[in-house]
N, C-alpha and C positions, 0 to 999 in steps of 0.2 A: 756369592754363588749366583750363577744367571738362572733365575727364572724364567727364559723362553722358553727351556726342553722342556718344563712340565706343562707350562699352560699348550706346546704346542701338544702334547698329547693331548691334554683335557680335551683340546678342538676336535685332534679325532676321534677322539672318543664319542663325544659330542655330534659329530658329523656321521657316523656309524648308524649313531643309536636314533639319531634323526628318519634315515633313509631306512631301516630297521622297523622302525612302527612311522610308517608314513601314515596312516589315519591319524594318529592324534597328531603327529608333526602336521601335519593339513589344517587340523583344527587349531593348533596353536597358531599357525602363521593367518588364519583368518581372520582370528583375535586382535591381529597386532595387525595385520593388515586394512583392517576394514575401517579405524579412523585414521591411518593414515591417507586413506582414500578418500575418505570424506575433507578434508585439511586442504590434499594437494586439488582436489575439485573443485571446491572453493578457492584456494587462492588462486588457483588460473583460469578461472569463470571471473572471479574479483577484477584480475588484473587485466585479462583480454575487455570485458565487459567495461570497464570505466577508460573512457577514452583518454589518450594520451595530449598532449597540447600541439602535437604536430597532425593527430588525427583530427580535433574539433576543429585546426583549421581548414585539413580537408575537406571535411563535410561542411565549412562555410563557404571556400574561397574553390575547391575544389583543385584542379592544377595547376589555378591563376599563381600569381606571387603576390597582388596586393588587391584590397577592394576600396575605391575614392569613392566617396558620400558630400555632396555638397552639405550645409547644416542650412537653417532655418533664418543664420544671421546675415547672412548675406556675405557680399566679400570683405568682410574683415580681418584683421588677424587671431588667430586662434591659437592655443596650445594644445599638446595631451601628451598622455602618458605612450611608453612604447607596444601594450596593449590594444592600442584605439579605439576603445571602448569608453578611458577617464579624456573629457576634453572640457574647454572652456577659455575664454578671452582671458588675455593676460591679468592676474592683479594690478587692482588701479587702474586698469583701462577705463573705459566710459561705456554706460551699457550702445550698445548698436539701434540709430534712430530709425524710426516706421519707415524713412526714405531707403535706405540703407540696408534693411530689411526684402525691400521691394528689387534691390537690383539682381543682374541674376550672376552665376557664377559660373567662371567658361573653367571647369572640369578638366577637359579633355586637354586644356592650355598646361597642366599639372601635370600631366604623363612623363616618364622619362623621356630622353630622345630615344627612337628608334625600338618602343614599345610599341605592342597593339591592344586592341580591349573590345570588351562585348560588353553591350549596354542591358539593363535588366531594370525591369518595371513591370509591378503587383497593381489587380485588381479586383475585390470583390464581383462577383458578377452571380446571376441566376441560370442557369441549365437546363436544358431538357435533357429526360432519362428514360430509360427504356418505359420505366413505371410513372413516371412522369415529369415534375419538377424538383431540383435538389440548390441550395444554395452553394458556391465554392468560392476559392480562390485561383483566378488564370494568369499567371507570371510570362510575362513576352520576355524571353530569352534563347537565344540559339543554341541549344542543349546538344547538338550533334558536334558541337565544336570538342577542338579535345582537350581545351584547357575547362571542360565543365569533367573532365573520367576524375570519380573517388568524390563528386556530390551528385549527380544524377549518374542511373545507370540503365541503360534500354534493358528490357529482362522479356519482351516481347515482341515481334512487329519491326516497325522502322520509326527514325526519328524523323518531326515534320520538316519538309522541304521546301513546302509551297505556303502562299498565304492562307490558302481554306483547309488546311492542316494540323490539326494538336494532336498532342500527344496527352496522356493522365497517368497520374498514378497508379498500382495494384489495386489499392484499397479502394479510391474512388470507382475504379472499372466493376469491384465485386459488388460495392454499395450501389449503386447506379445499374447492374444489371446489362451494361452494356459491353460488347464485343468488338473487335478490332475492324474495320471497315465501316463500323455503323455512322449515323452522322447525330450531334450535336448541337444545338443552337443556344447561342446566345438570347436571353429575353431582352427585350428593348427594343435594342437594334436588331434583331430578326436575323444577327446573320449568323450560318451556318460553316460549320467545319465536319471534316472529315478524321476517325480518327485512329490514326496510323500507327501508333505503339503504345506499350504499357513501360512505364517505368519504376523506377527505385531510389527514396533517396535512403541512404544506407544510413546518415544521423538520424534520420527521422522513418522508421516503416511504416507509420500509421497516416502519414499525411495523407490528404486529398484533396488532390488540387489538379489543375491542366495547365500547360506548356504550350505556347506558342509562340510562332514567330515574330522581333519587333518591328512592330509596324501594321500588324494584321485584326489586332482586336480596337487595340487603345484610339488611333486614327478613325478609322471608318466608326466607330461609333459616335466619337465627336461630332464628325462629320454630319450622322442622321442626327443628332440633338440640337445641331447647329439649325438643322433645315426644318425639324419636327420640336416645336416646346413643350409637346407634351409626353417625351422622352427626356430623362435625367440623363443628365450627362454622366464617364465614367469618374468611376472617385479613386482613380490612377494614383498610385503612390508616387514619390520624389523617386528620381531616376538615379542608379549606380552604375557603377562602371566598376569592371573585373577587369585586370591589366596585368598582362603579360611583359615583365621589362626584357629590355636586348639580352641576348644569349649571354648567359657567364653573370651579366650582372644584379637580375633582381632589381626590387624597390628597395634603396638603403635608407639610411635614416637622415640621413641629406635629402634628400628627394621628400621624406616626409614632413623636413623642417619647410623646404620651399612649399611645399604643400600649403602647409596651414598658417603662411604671409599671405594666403589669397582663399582664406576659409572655408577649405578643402578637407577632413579628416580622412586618414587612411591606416588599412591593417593591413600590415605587410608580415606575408610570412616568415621572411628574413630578419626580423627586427625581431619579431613579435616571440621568435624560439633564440634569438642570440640580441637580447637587449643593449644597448647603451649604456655606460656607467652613468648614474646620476649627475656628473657633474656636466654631461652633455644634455641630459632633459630639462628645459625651461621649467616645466612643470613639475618638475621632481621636489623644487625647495617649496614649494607651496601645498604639496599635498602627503597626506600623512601617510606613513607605509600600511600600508592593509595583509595580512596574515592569510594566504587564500587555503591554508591546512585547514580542517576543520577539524573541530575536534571532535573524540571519537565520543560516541553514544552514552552513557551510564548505562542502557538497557545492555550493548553490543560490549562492552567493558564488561560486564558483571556474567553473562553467557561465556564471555571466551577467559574468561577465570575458572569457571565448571567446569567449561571444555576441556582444558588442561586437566581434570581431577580425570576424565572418561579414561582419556589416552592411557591414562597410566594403569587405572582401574580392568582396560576391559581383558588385559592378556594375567590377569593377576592365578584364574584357577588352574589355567592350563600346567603352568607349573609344576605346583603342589601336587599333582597327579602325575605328570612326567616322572617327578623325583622319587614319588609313592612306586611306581611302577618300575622305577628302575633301581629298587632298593637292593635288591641282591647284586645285580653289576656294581654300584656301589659299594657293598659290601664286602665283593671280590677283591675291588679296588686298596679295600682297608687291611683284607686279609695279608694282602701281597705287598704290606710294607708301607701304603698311603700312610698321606699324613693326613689331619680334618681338613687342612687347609687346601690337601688336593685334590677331596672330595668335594668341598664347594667350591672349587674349580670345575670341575667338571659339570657340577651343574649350569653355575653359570656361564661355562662356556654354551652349554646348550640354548642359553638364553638368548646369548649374541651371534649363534648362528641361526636361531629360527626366527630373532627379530631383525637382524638381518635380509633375511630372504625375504619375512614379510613386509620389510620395508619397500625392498625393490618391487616386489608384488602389488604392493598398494598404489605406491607412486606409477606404477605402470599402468596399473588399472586406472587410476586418476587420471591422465591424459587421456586413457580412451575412453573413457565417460565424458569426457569433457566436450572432446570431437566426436563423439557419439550424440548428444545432447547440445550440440549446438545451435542447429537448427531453430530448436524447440528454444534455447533461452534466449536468443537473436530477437523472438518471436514477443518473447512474454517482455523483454527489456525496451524493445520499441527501436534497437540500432543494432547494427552487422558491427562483430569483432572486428577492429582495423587488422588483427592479425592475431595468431594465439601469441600470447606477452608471456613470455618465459621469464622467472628469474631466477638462475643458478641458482644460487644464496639462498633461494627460502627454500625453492625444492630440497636442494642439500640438508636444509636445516631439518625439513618434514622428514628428510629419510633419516637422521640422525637420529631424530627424536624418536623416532620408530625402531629404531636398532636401541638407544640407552631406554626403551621401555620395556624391551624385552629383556634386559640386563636387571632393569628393576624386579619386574612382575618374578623374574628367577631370583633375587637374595633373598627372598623370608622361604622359599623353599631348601635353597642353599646350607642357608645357617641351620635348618630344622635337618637337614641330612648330613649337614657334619656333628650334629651332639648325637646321632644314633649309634649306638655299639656295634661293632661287627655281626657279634652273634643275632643279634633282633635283625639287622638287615640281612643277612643268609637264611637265615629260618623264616624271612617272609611275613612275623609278629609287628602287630602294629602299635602294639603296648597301649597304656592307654594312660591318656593325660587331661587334666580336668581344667578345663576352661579358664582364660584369664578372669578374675573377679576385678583388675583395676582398672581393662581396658572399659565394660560399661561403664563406668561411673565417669573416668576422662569422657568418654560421648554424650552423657548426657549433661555433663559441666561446660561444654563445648559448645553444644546446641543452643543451651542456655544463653550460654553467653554470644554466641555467634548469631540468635535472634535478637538478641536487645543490642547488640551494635549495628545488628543491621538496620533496625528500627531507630537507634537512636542516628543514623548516617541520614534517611530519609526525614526523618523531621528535620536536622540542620542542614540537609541540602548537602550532602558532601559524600559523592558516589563514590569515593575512593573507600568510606565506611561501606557502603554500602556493599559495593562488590567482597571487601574482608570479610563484612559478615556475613554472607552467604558461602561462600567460601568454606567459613568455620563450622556456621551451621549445619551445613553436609558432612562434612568430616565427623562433625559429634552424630551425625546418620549411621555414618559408617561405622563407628563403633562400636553404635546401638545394634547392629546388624546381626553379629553372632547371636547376641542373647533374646532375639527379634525372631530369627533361625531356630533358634531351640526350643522357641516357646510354640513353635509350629509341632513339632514332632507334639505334644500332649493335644494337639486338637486333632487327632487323628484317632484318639481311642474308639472313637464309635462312628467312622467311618468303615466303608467296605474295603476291603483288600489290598485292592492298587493304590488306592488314594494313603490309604493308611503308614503303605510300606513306603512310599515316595515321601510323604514328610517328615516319617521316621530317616528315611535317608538324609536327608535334607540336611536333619538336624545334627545326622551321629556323622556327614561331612562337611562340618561348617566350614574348613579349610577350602574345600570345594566350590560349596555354596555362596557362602555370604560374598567373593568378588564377582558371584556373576550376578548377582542381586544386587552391588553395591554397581556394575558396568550399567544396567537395566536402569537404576535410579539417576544415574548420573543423564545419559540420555534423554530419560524425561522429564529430569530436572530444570533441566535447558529447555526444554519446548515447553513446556508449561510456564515457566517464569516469560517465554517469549510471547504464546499465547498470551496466558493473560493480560501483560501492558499492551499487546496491540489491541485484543479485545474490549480491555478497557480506556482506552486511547482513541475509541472508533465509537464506544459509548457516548462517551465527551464531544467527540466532533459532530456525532447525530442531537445530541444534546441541544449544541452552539446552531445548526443548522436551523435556515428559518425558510421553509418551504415557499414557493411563488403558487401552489394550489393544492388542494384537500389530493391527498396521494389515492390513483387512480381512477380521476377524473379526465377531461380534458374542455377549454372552454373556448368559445369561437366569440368573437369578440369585433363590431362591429368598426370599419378603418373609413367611416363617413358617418356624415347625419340623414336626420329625416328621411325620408323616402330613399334617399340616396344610396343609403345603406344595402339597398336588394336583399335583405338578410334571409328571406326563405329558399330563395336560391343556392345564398350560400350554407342554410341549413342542411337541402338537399347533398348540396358536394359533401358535406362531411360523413352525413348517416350514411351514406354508397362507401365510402372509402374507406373509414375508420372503424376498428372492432367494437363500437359502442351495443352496450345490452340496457335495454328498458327502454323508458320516454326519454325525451327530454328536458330542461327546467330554463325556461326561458325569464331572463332577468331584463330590469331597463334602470335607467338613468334618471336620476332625479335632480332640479336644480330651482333655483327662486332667478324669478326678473327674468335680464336677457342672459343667455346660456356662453359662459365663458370660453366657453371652447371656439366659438365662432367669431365675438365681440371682447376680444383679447388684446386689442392696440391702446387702447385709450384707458389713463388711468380710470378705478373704477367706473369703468364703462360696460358691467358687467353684475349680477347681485352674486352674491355668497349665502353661505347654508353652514349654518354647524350645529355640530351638536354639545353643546353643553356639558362638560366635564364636573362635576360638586365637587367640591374640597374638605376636608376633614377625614376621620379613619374612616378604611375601606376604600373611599375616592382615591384621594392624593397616595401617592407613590411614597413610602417612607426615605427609598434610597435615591432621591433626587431633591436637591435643593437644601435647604437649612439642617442642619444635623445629621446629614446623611453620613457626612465623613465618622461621626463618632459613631452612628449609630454600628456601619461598617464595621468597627474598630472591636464591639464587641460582640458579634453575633457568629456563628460557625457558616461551614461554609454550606451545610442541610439548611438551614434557616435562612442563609440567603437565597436557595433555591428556591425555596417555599415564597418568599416574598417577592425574590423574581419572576415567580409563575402565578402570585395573584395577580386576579383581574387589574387591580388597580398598575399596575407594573410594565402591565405587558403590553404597550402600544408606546412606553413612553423613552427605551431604549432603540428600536427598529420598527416601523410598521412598513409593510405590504401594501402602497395605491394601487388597485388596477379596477378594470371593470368599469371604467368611466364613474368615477365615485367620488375622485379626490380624496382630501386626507379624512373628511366626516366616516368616511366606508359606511353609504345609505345604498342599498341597493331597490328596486322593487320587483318581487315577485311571491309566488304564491307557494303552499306547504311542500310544493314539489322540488324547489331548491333546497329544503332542508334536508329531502332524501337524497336527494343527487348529490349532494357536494357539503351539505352541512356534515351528513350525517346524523343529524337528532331523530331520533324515532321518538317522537312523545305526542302522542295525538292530542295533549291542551296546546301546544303549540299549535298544528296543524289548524286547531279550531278557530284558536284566537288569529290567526292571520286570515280565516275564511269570513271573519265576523269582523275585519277591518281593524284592527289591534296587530300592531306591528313587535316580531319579534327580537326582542333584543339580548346580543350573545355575550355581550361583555358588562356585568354586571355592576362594576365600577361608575357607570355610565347614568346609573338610576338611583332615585332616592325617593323611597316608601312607594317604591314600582310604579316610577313615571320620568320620562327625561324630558330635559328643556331642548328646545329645537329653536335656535334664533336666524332668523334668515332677515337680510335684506334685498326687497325685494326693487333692487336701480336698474333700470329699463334703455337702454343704450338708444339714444337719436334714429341708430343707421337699422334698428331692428324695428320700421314702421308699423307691421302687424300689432308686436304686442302693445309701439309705443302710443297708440293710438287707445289704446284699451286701456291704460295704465299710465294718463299725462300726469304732470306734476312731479315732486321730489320723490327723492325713494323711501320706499317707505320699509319700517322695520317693525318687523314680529315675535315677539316671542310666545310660542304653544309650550304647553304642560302635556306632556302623551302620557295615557297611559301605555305600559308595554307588558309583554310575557318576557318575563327573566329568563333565560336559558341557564344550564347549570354552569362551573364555574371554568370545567374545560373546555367549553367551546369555545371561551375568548380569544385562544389560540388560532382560531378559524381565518386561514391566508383570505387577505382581503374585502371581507366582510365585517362589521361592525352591528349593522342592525339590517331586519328586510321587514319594509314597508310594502302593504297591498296598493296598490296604485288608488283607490276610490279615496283610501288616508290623504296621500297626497293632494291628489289635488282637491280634497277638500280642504287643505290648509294653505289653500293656494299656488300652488306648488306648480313644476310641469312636469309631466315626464316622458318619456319616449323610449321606443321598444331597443334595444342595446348591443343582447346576443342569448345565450345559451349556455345550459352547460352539460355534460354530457359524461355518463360512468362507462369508464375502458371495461371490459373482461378480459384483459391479458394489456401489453403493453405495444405499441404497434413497428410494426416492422420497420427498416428502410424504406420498401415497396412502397409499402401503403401510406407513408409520412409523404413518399414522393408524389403518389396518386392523390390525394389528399391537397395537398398543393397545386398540384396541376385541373384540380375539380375546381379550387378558389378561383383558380386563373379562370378556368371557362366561365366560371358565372359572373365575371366582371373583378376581382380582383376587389373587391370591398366588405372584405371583410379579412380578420385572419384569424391565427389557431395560437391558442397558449394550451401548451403539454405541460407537464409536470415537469421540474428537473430533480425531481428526489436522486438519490443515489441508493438502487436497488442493490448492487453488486459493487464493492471497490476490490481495490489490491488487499486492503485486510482480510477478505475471504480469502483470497489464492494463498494468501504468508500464513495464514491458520492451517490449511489445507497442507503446505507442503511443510511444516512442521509436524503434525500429524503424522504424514508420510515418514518422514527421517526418523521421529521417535519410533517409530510403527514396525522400521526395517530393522533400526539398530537393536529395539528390542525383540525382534523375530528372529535376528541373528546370536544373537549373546543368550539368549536361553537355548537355542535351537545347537549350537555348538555347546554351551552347557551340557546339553543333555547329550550328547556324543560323547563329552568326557565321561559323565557320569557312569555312561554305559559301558563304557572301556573300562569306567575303574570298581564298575558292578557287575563285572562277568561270573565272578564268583559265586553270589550272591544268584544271582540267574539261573547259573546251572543249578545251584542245589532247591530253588525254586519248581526249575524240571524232576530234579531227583525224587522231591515229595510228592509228583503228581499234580503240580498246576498246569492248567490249560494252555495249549500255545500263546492264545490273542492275550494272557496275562502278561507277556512279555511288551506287549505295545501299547497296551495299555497304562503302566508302567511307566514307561516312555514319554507317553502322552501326559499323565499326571507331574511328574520328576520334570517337564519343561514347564505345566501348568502352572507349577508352588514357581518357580525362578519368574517368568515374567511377572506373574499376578502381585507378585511382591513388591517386585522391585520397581511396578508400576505406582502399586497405593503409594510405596516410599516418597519415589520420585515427585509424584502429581504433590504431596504434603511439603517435599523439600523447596520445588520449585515457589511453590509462595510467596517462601519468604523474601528472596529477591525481587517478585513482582510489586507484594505489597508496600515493602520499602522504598521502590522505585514508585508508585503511585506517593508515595507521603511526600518525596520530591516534590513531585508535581504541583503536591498540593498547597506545599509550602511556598511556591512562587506565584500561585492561583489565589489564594487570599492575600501576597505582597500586593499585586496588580488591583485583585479586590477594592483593598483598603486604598490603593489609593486613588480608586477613581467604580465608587461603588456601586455602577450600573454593568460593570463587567463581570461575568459568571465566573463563578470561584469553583463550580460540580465539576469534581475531579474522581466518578466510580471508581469503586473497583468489580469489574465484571468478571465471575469466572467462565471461561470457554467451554461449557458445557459435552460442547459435540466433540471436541477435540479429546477430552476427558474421558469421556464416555466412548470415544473411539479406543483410544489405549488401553485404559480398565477394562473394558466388556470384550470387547474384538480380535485387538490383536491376544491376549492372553489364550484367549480357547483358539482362537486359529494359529497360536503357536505349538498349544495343545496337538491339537487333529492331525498338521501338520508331522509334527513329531512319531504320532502315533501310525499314520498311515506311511512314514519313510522305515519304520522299523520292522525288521522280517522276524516273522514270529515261531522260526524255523530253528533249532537251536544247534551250537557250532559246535561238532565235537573238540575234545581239543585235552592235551595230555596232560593230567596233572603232574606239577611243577612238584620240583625237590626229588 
């Protein structure tokens, strides 16, 4: 018997009954719509966003066909890969001698026949700016040509023409403050341009750099360096050439072999996208194949395992209420001869036409989200889509999976409408049936176990556990979910009204309920397990992080000696320019003999200064030297923290020189650097450095609160002053100080070790001399003012300069915490908020006789407002609890290759947190819940619909 005439009825039946109650068909297709939109946004953000290999070389080579690089060895012969990125002299060649090296390489002798080319050569250089000075990079290349369209692109203005012409980037123009006609100068050489457009390179948005013609920077300033010594010359990079071969032909891989007979490398587009078989690359038998797939994440693997559980999850209730709803047409169905089998036909036909539709809906909407939102992701990725990258095949698949999800979400309503009797579905009775007792108990055997394989995946490193057992975990969620549901309705007995009747609902529609609480968990299951590895992944790297100065300082730091230095001058430029609040804390230099920085040619022609490290516990470093590997071997990875972060420890992996110190870090200045930049408030400090007792921050340093300080004091020939004061050998000291200990965090203090009152010194013979400053930000300073700032150095003579801080106040971990937030944020303000539009279609009954008894209108939206509150706030706590376990597991990874490293080389930090995402947390739990709440509450009309009682 053919089966097509019944299921094609089912369809119309199913089609009928869709366009019949179009609200809830609306709501059901948004169910099954709304991750398929998410899916197909992402993979065609994915796929336009990661550039292809024919776009990287756009944005390298632009519309050239190949780019020649002389190399460093001169003209020898070379080999490489058909990439040209792998090169190197043949095996068993002989390395290339310094003569060899010196000769130079005629390039352009390499070109095909009857090709052309544009030469291109970079140079650091200094600028002036509206606000003052800014450092850049200025590239001499002719950017108007057209084999530069698809890497540079004019987006403003005109391209330069002339020699006193550049052109810059967006960025650079917004940084800089300047405007299209204004003019530019070069530092140095003095000389000025004009500048004529803005540009674009589309690999790169954020660059900042300027454009000009060759021949117009690099020349004429050699030129003034040649005439003037006391201008540096430019530090011009090696020059390339962009090559355009004869029409039709391209650079082939002939052309690249002659090439690199005459130590030329070249990337040619035509090779580079259609390689040569190995047996034509020289280089091919001698270098190993390299795998350029990378492989996918554990974090990105373990999420898009969840993900998969959402899709199916979020169209799960709309169902079970369709089928509720349409129990008497069902019923009809059975009166009039159905079989069961035609009744769960009809349902799930309903299934595959509204997940259908919502398929196409989604995926439509995904495209125009996507060119909706371009702009903006263009922005945040740092490069222009070479084009939107469509791929049939997965789209196809998205919308697939979007049609067989709504085929799913309809068979457990399906089979529950085909075991109903005729009579209960015509009479409208909902019978009543008592809870599976086997399914909790499968969810919490599930959990169980789905936590301890996750955890046992993460200890041995093996995310493929990992990912299963979060997986499973969730599912013994879901389980738990009904009987999770119906423990809600008893916490309602002594609440008021609305709240009451809404968890009472809750629980007496767990069919309802529990998948849109189980769509709400899944969602946040995912962002939270994402949260927290980044959060904790950004712990660890602030951890690892070892600051160049105490964060929101800045310190100006003398680029001469003696007098020569002008330092009040250049104190002046900075306090005008830069947002500093308070005094200043002026530090100096301290050194024995003659002063190394000046009497630096001549072996020890110069004295030294240390400070005396003691040996034994507390001093010596346990994890460095004799026994450190075993000690490693037994201690966790909290304990190595602790040891890495004592004093004794923490100078002996990385330290911080600056400040004219050398590696002792002796500085001299008074209580007032402690506030500026140490940070110590402790006024025995302050005391003991007023009373000439120098303080010291790193306590490893001292024993029974005094450090040895040995200096010898050798006095150089060519430094007459001192050497006449101090003839004879050198001589050597060693002082016993007494000092003030500081506590044991301050050892951590960027480039400081101890600070001497200068009367100390040089009563111990010492010298010193004045250095620079250091100065507390009230905010962090502009472009503007870094440029003003600079250009105030310049005025005062240019001797001195400025060290800012480079902490990292803001990274991309903020914006990926943020826009996870967001998605969990929508998904869950959508999946309860459509929740509660079923709920309410499938609680009309219930409403009206609400009215019947004399409740208030606003009881209806209120109602509302609660009945969406119980579905997110749920399915949030779930979620945030679910997602966990995946993160935590994925941190034991971590950690588990963090003490391998450890152990075998035990000055490398093994602090692997785990941080939970607070804000992100607290956004979901507190926020989105009642704004899906209020939301709910203020969409719903508190007006009541009459409407004819059925039967």
């Amino acid at each position: 018997m053919n089966p097509l005439p019944g299921w094609r009825a089912a369809f119309r039946i199913a089609r009928r009954d869709a366009v019949r109650a179009k609200g809830r068909s609306a709501l059901v297709v948004a169910m099954i719509a709304l991750p398929v939109l998410g899916v197909t946004a992402a993979d065609l953000t994915y796929r336009s966003a990661l550039p292809t290999k024919a776009e990287e070389l756009t944005g390298e080579l632009g519309a050239a066909d190949a780019r020649f690089t002389a190399t460093s060895m001169g003209p020898v012969k070379l080999q490489q890969m058909p990439d040209g990125v792998n090169w190197g002299t043949p095996q068993g060649a002989p390395d290339p001698t310094p003569e060899e090296q010196e000769r130079p390489v005629d390039v352009p002798a390499t070109f095909p026949e009857g090709s052309r080319h544009l030469t291109e050569r970079s140079l650091p250089a200094s600028v002036t700016t509206r606000h003052g000075i800014t450092d850049t990079q200025i590239t001499e290349l002719r950017i108007a040509d057209p084999m530069l369209r698809g890497r540079i692109e004019l987006t403003d203005g005109a391209y330069p023409r002339a020699k006193d012409e550049i052109a810059a980037t967006e960025d650079f123009i917004e940084a800089s403050g300047l405007s299209i006609g204004d003019r530019v100068t070069v530092r140095g050489p003095d000389q000025s341009y004009t500048l004529t457009g803005a540009v674009e390179l589309p690999a790169d948005l954020r660059a900042e750099s300027l454009y000009a013609l060759p021949g117009s920077v690099i020349a004429p300033w050699q030129k003034t360096a040649d005439r003037d010594k006391n201008i540096l010359p430019p530090q011009a990079s090696d020059p390339k050439w962009l090559v355009q071969g004869p029409p039709g032909a391209g650079v082939t891989w002939r052309h690249i072999l002659a090439a690199n007979e005459k130590g030329v490398v070249v990337i040619s587009r035509q090779v580079a996208l259609d390689p040569p078989p190995d047996s034509e690359v020289p280089m091919a038998a001698t270098t190993d194949p390299y795998d350029t797939d990378a492989e996918m994440t554990a974090a990105v693997l373990t999420v898009t395992a969840m993900a998969l559980l959402e899709i199916v999850l979020l169209a799960g209730p709309a169902f079970a209420v369709g089928a509720r709803r349409s129990r008497r047409q069902l019923g009809l169905v059975g009166s009039c001869g159905g079989t069961r089998g035609q009744v769960r036909a009809v349902v799930l036909a309903g299934g595959a036409v509204l997940g259908g539709v919502g398929a196409v809906v989604g995926v439509g909407a995904g495209f125009g989200l996507t060119a909706l939102f371009r702009p903006m992701i263009e922005d945040y990725t740092g490069s222009r889509f070479g084009e939107l990258t469509v791929r049939p095949w997965e789209i196809l698949g998205i919308a697939v999976l979007g049609l067989v999800t709504g085929v799913l979400a309809a068979l457990a309503p399906a089979i529950v409408a085909g075991r109903q009797s005729v009579l209960e579905s015509l009479t409208g009775r909902r019978g009543t049936r008592r809870g599976s007792r086997v399914l909790p108990v499968i969810g919490v055997i599930a959990l169980t176990a789905g936590v301890a394989v996750a955890v046992y995946g993460g200890v041995a490193g093996d995310t493929a556990l990992v990912a299963g057992g979060s997986v499973l975990a969730e599912l013994g969620v879901l389980g738990c979910i009904p009987v999770i549901v119906g423990f809600l309705g008893r916490l309602g007995r002594r609440l008021p009204l609305t709240p009451r009747i809404a968890l009472r609902d809750a629980a007496r529609n767990r069919g309802r309920t529990a998948p849109a609480v189980a769509a709400v968990m899944a969602a946040v299951a995912g962002s939270v397990a994402i949260a927290t590895y980044t959060s904790s992944n950004a712990a660890e790297q602030a951890y690892d992080y070892s600051p160049n100065l105490t964060p929101g300082t800045v310190a100006l730091m003398a680029a001469d000696i003696g007098d020569n230095a002008e330092l009040p001058r250049s104190r002046a430029a900075v306090e005008q320019s830069f947002p500093v609040s308070g005094g200043r804390a002026d530090i100096g230099r301290v050194w024995a003999g003659s002063d190394c920085s000046v009497y630096y040619e001549e072996e020890n022609g110069c004295g030294t200064l240390e400070l005396v490290k003691p040996t034994g516990k507390g001093h010596s470093c346990p994890l460095k030297g004799k026994g450190a590997k075993e000690l490693a071997l037994r201690i966790s990875a909290d304990e190595h923290k602790r040891l890495m972060n004592s004093p004794a420890c923490m100078d002996e992996n990385y330290t911080m020189v600056a400040f004219g110190t050398g590696t002792d870090k002796i500085v001299v200045g008074g209580a007032d650097v402690l506030d500026s930049y140490v940070k110590l408030e402790d006024p025995a400090a302050a005391k003991a450095l007023a009373e000439g007792t120098p303080v010291l921050l790193n306590s490893a340093y001292a024993k029974n609160g005094e450090v040895t300080l040995k200096a010898i004091h050798a006095y150089n020939d060519r430094d007459k002053k001192n050497r006449a004061l101090h003839p004879g050998k050198a001589r050597v000291t060693t002082d016993r100080l007494k000092v003030h200990v500081a506590p044991d965090r301050y050892a951590a203090t960027p480039g400081i070790r101890m600070i001497m009152p200068a009367k100390t010194a040089e009563g111990l013979g010492l010298h010193v001399e004045d250095y620079g400053s250091f100065y507390t930000l009230n905010r962090d300073p502009t472009d503007a003012e870094s440029q003003a700032a600079h250009a105030a150095l310049d005025q005062a003579g240019n001797r001195a300069y400025l060290m800012t801080s480079d902490e990292r106040l803001r990274t991309d971990d903020d914006t990926i915490l943020l826009i996870l937030a967001l998605f969990a944020g929508v998904v869950t303000l959508g999946a309860a908020a459509i929740t509660t539009g079923l709920s309410k279609a499938d609680a009309e009954a219930d409403l009206t006789t609400l009215s019947a008894v004399g409740a208030p209108p606003g009881v209806r939206r209120s109602l509302s407002g609660f009945q969406c509150l119980v579905v997110a706030l749920t399915g949030v706590l779930l979620g945030t609890a679910a997602g966990l376990v995946p993160a935590v597991a994925l941190r034991l990874t971590d950690l588990r290759a963090a003490l391998a490293d450890m152990r075998e080389d035990p000055m490398e930090s093994a602090y692997t947190p785990i941080v939970m995402p607070w804000e992100t947390i607290g956004l979901l739990a507190l926020v989105v819940p009642v704004l899906a709440g209020l939301l709910a509450a203020g969409l719903t009309s508190s007006r009541l619909t009459l409407a004819r009682r059925a039967g």
